[in-house]
C-alpha positions as CSV (number, residue, x, y, z in Angstrom):
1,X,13.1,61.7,-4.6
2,X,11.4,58.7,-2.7
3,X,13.1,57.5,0.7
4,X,13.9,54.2,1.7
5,X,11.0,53.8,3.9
6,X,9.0,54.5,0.5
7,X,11.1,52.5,-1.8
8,X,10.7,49.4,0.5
9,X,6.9,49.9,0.9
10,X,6.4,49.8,-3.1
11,X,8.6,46.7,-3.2
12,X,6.9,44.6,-0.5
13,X,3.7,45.9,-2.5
14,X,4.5,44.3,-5.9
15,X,5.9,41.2,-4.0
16,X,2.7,40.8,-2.6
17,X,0.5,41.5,-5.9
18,X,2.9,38.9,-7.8
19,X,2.3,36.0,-5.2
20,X,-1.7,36.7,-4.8
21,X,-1.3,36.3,-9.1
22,X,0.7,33.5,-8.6
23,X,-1.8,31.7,-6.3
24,X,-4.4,32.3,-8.3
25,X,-3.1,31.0,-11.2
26,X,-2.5,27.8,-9.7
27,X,-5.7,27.5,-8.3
28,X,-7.4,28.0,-11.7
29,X,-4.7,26.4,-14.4
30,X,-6.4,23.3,-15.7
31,X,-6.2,21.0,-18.7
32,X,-9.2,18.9,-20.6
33,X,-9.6,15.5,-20.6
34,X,-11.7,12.4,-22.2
35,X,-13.3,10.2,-19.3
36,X,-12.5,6.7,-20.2
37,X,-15.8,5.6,-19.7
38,X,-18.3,8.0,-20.7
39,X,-16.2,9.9,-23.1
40,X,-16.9,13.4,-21.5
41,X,-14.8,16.1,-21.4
42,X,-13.0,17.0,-17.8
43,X,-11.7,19.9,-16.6
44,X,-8.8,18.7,-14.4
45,X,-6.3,20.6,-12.5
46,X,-2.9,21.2,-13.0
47,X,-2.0,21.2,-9.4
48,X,-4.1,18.5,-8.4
49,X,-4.1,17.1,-4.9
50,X,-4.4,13.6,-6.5
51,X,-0.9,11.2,-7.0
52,X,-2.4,9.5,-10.1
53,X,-3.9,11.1,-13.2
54,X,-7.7,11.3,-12.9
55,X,-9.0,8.8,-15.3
56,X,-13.4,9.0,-14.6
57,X,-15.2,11.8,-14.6
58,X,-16.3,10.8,-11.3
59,X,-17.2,7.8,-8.5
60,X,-20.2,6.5,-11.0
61,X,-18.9,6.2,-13.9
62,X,-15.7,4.9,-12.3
63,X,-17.8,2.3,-10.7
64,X,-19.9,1.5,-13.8
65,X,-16.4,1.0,-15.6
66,X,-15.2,-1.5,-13.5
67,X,-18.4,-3.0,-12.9
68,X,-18.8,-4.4,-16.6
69,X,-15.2,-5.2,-16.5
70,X,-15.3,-7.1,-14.1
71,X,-18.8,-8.9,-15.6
72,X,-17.2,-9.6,-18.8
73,X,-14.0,-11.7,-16.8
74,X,-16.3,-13.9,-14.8
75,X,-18.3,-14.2,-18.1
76,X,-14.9,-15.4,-20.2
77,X,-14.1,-17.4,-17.1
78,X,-17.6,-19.2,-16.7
79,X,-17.3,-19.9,-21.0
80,X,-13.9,-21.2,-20.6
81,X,-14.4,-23.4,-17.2
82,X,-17.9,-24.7,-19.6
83,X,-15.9,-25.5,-22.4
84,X,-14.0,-27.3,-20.8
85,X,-16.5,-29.2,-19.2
86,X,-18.0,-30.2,-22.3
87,X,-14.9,-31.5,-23.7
């Protein structure tokens, strides 16, 4: 027959072992994702400290992304702003 001393023990126990498993589960649950630039696959996390999705697999290819964006607007706009010279 267990006391309540012992009873108690064994439930603060399991309490304990359920949010250590809990933690770590949220540490280490992630999903996979494309990059939008580079096409790799990322490992993000589920619990992420970030507010927005990640999008890059990280600062160089999100740089080189919007780096040749932004090439190809001022090209468009220097093509239009010459044709329209011409004319």
């Amino acid at each position: 027959m267990k006391t309540h001393k012992q009873a108690k023990k064994e439930l603060t126990d399991r309490i304990t072992a359920l949010e250590d498993l809990i933690k770590f589960t949220r540490e280490n649950t992630y999903y996979e994702k494309f990059c939008l630039h580079c096409s790799s696959v990322m490992q993000v996390k589920l619990n992420g400290e970030r507010a927005q999705e990640k999008k890059y697999c990280n600062d160089a290819c999100r740089s080189s992304f919007h780096r040749k964006r932004n090439q190809k607007a001022v090209a468009y706009f220097l093509k239009k702003k010459k044709k329209k010279n011409d004319s």
